[in-house]
N, C-alpha and C positions, 0 to 999 in steps of 0.2 A: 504494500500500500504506500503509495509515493503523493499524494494528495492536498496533504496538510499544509498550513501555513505555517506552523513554527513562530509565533507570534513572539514569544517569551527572546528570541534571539534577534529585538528589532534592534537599531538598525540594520544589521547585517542583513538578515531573512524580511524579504516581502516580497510581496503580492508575485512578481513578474519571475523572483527565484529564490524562493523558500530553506528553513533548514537543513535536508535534506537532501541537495544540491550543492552545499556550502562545505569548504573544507577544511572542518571543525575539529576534527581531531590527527587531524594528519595529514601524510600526502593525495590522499585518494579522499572523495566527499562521499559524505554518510549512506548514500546511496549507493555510490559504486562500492564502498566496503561491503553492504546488505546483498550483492547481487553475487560478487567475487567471490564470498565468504562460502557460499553455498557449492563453491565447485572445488573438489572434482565430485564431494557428493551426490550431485544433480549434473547432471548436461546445462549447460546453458540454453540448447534447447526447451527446459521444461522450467525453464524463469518467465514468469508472466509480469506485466505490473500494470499498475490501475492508478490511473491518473487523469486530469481531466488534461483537455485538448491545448490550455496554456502552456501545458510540462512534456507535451510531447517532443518539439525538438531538444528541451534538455536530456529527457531522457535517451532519445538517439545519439546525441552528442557523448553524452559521456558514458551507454554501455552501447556502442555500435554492431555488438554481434545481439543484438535480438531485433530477429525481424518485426513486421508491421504487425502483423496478427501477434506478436505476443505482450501489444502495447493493448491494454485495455480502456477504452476511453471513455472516462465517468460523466455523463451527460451535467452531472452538479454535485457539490459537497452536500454530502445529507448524513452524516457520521458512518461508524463500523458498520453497522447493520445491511444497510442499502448498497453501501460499496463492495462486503464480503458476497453478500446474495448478489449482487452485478456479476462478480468474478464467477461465484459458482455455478448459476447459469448458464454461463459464457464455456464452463469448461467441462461441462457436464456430457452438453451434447457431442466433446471432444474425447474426453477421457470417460466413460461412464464405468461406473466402479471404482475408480480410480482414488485414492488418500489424496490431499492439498493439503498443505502447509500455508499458517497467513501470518506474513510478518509486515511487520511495521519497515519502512525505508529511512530511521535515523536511530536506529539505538547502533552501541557499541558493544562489540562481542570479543571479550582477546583470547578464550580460550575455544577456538575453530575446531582442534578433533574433539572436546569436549562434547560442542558441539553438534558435531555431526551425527557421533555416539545417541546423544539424546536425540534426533531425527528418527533415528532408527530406531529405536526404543518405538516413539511415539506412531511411527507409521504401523507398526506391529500391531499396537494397541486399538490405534486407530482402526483399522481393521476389522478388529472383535466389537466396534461398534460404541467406542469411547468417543466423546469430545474431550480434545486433550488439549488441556495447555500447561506453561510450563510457571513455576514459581519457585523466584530467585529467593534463596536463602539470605535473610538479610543480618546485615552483621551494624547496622545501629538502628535506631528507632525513629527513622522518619514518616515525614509529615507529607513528604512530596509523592509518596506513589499510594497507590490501593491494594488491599493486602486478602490475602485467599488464605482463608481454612482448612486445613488438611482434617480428613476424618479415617475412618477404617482403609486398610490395606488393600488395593484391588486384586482380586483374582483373574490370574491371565493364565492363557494356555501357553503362550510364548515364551522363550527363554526371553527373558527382559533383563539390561545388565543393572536394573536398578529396579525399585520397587516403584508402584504408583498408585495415590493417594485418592479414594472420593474429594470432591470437593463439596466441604459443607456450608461454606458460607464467605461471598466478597463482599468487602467491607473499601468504599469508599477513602481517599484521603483523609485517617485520623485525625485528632491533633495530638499533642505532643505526650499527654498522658496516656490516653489510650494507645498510642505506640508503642509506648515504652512498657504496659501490659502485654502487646500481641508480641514483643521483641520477649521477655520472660518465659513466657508462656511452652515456646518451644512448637509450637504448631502450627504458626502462621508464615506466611511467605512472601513477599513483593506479586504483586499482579502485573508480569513480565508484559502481555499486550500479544504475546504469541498461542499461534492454535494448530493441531493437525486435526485432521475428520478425514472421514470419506466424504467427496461429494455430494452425494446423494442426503449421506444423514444430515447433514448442516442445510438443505435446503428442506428435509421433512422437518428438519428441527425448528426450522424459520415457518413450518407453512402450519404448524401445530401451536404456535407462540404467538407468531404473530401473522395471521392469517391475511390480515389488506397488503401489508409490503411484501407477501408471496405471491399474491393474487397480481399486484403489479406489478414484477419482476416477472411474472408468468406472460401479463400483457403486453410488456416490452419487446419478450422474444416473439412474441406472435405478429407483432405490429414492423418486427426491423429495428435493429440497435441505431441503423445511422438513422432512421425515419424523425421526422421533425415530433411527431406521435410521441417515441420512444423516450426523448428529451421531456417533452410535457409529462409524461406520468412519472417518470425516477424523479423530476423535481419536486413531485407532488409527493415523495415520499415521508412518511415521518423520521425527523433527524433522533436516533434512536444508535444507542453503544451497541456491540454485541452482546456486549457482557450484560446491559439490563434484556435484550431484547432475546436473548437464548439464556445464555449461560448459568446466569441468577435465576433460570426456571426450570431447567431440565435436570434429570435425574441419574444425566450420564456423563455429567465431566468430571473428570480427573486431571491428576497435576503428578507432575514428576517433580519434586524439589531438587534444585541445581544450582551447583556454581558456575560459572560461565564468564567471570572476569565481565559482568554486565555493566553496563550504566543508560540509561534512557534520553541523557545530554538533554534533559528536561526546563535547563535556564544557562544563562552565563557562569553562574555560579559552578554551576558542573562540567565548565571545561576544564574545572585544574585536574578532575579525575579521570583526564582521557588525554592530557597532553601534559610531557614534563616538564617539571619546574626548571627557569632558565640562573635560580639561585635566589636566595632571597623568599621564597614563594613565589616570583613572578611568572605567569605562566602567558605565553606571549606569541604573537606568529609574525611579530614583528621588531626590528630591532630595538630593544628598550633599555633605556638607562635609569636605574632607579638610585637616587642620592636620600640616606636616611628614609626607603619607603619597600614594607614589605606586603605581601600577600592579592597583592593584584591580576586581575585577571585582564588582557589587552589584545585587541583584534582590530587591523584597521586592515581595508578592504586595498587600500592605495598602498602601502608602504611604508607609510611615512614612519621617520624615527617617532619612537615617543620618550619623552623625559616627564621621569615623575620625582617630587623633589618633597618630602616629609609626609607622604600619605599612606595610609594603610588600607586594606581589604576594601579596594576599590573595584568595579567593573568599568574599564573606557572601551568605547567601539565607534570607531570613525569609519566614517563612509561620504562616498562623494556630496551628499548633500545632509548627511543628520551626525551628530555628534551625542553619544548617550555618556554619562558619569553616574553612576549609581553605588550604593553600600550595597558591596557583595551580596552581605545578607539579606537584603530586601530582591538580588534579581528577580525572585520568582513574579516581582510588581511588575515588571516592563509589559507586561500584557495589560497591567490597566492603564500603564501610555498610552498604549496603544488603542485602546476606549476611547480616554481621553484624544485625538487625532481624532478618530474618527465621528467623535462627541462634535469636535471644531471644524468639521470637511475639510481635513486636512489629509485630503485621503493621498495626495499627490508623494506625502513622504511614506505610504505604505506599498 
């Protein structure tokens, strides 16, 4: 799913080239890590992505070995639900039978056979007719992701190299107390954003849950994906997560608890943990001089040197026409900037 605007990483990300696109933790952008990462355990033949028609030449641009059909082109942003039933539609009548994997196009994964390892697992299971997703082990008690409940042991016919859990219950972004209960606790896990199914179950799953956004996804393919039709009903659909619109109601998913060297690169704030400190704490993609100032985070899109001179756990991000300075600690706020702009029709800097 390559889709998202990535708001929280304004200035850098907007509108015309998103988080996702951007390259945020290293040499290759979070996107092409999400597509690369996946080979050689997949063919690149069997990488799909779903995006709307703005993100099409980026997406050609920067993984050139997928052909046109296996760009999927989302009529409108209407959240997980509408986009994942898009794709499985779309590959239903391709692959029928067939297990999909759906990942997000900006998280970070540094441990790849790990990985893969857990693909296999999950195709396995998937199989026996789990919704499976995975849930990262979390090692402090944040605020910033939604956390899954593990319950009883699942029974699988498969040799599986790891065990997998019922899921009994997602839980929304805490706050600090209630985290640091699910963090004691021993049983709860980061809500990773990733799923395997077969096919077919994620759309009976979708058409038993939520019966109108089946029904319309059923009339899309009747009417022609390119059909001006097909555009009108997906925009009509309700903007609905997976997670409330399947997940939180079925009685078949499971989690595999995992490490995976994860992070979600969910604000500014969480690039120090995907890119090295350049000394000082400053973690930088550009060249920085820092006199008496530590713990900064720095991204300018231009180059430019930056000089910082008595400051501490600052986020700056320049770009050709916005300059953001924010308290590290607050990044997860640039998205109500980002309100705010759009509060003032300032839509021209987004």
């Amino acid at each position: 799913m390559a889709g998202g605007q990535g708001t929280r990483f304004w200035p850098a990300s907007v509108a015309q080239c998103p988080k996702q696109f951007l390259k945020i933790s290293g040499e290759r952008t979070l996107f092409q890590d999400t597509v690369y990462r996946l080979l050689p355990f997949l063919d690149i033949s069997d990488v799909f992505v779903v995006c709307s028609q703005r993100y099409v030449a980026l997406v050609r641009e920067q993984v050139p070995e997928l052909s046109d059909d296996q760009i999927i082109v989302e009529p409108a942003p209407r959240n997980t639900a509408p986009c994942i039933g898009f794709a499985a539609t779309y590959l239903a009548s391709r692959f029928p039978g067939e297990v999909m994997a759906v990942l997000p196009a900006d998280h970070v994964i540094r441990e790849v056979g790990e990985f893969h390892r857990l693909l296999g697992d999950a195709e396995r299971l998937a199989q026996e007719g789990w919704l499976v997703t995975f849930g990262i082990e979390p090692d402090h008690p944040s605020t910033g992701y939604g956390y899954l409940e593990r319950g009883e042991e699942v029974s699988s016919q498969s040799a599986l190299d790891r065990p997998a859990f019922r899921v009994v219950r997602f839980t929304e972004k805490p706050d600090l107390e209630t985290a640091q209960t699910f963090l004691r606790s021993g049983v709860y896990s980061w809500n990773s954003g990733m799923f395997v199914w077969q096919i077919g179950d994620i759309l009976n799953q979708l058409k038993q849950h939520t019966p109108r956004l089946y029904k319309t996804l059923i009339q899309i393919e009747e009417a022609g994906r390119s059909s001006p039709l097909a555009a009108e009903l997906f925009s009509s659909c309700e903007k609905i997560s997976i997670d409330y619109a399947v997940m939180e109601r079925t009685d078949r998913a499971a989690l595999f608890p995992c490490r995976l060297g994860w992070d979600d690169v969910g604000s500014w704030g969480a690039v120090r943990n995907v890119r090295r400190s350049q000394g000082q704490g400053i973690v930088s993609d550009t060249l920085t001089i820092p006199i008496d100032s530590r713990d900064c985070v720095v991204f300018s899109r231009s180059g430019k040197l930056v000089g910082l001179v008595g400051v501490d756990n600052l986020v700056v991000v320049e770009t050709a026409d916005s300059l953001l300075i924010c308290a590290e600690d607050r990044a997860q706020e640039v998205k109500a900037l980002v309100d705010e702009l759009k509060a003032r029709k300032l839509e021209k800097y987004l």
